[in-house]
N, C-alpha and C positions, 0 to 999 in steps of 0.2 A: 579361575573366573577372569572371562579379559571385562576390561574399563572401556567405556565410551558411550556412545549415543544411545544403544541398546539397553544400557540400564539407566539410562535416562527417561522420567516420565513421560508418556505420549507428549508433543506439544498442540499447542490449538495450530486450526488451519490459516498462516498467517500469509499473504499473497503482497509482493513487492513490485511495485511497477515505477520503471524508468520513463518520464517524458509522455506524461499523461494530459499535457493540458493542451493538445486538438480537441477540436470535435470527435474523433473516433474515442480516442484515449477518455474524454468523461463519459462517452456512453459505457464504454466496459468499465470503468468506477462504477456508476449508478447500475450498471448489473449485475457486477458482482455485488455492491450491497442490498441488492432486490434478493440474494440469496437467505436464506434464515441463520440463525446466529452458530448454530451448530453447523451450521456448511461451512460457514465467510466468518472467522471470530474477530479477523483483522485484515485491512486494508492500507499499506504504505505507500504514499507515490513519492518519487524524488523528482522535481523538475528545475528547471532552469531560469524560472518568474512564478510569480503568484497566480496561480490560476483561479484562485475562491469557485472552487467548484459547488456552491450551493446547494449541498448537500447541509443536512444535519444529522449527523449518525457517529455516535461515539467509535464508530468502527475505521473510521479513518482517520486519517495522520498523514498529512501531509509537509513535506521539506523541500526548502528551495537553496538549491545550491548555485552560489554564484559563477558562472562561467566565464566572465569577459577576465581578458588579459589583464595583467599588472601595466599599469601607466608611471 
């Protein structure tokens, strides 16, 4: 019997996005969470400032990683 991913239980459908806070980037946010909870069960975005995408949906999680240079 091999180890790995395959005897691992199914996981939910979890969608990661880089550098989501344009205006393109929160419209595909707020579409994928117009999807139902069995499509979209999670939504990550990583960007570079706070975008407060004004959204309420426990299905997002958003992180903001700092980019500017060390001074």
């Amino acid at each position: 019997m091999t180890k790995g991913r395959s005897d691992a239980p199914p996981m939910g459908k979890t969608i990661g996005m880089l550098g989501a806070s344009g205006a393109v980037g929160r419209r595909v946010v707020r579409h994928l969470l117009a999807h139902q909870p069995d499509q979209v069960e999670h939504v990550v975005t990583i960007d570079r400032r706070d975008v407060g995408y004004e959204i309420e949906d426990a299905r997002l999680t958003s992180h903001v990683v700092e980019m500017r240079s060390p001074s």
